[in-house]
N, C-alpha and C positions, 0 to 999 in steps of 0.2 A: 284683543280687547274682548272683553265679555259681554254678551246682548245684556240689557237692563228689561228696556223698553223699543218701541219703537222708537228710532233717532237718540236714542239714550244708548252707551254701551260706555264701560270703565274697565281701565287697565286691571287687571289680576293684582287680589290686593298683594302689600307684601312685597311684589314686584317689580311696584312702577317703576323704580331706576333703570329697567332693564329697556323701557320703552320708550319712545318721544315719538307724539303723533305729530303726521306730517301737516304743516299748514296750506291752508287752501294756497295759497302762490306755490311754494311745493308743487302743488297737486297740477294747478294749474302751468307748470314748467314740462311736467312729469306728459301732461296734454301738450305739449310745443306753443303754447300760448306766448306771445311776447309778453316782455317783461314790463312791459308801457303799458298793456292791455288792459283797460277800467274794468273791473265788475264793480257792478252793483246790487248789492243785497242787504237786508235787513240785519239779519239774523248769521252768525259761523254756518247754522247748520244748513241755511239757505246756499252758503257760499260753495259749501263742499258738495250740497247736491247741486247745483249748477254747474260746477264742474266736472260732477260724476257723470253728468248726462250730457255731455258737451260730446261733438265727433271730433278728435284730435286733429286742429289745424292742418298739419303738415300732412297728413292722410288726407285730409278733405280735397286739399290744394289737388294733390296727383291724381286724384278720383276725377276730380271737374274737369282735370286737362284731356286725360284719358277717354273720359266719355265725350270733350266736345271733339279732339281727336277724330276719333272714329263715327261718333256724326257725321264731320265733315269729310273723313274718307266715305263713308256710307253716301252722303250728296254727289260727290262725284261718280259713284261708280253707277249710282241709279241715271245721275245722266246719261256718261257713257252705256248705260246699255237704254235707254231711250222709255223707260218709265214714265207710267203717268203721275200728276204731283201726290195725287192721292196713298201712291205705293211711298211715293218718296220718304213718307215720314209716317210708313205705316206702323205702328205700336208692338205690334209682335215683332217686329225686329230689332227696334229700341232693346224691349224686353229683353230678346235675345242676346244680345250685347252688351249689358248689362250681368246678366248671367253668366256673359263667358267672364267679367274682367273679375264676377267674386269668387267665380271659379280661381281664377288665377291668382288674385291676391290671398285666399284661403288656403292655397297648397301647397 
């Protein structure tokens, strides 16, 4: 598609048959969004940036497991080595852990 404007942009004349833009449920399929899932928006162009800016379901889901996961390995090990609460859930190690899993997921 050709930029017009901001949020404006048209297929190349001449050759629209060669194209079909994808619809926001598309888009929103394309993010693992269920297919019952309500938006709500105004406006198409609303629709597709809500979508565009959405963190894809199914990623999201394995990120939350992941990181309570190893929180909760994290709680046990600070028990076992006899920490105070204060370390337990200290924020550089969060950080840390977090860093390792974008490491992982990015590579």
């Amino acid at each position: 598609m050709k930029f017009i404007e901001q949020n404006l942009r048209e297929f190349v004349k001449g050759k629209e048959h060669l194209y079909r833009r994808l619809s926001v449920r598309e888009c929103a399929r394309i993010q693992t969004f269920p297919d019952n899932f309500s938006f709500e928006y105004v406006s198409v162009v609303a629709g597709y940036k809500m979508i565009g800016n959405a963190v894809p379901v199914r990623m999201g889901k394995i990120l939350a497991q992941k990181i309570y996961a190893d929180l909760e390995n994290l709680k046990v090990a600070n028990r076992l080595s006899s920490k105070t609460i204060h370390n337990e859930y200290n924020g550089n190690i969060v950080i840390e852990k977090l860093n390792e899993i974008v490491n992982r997921v990015t590579a």
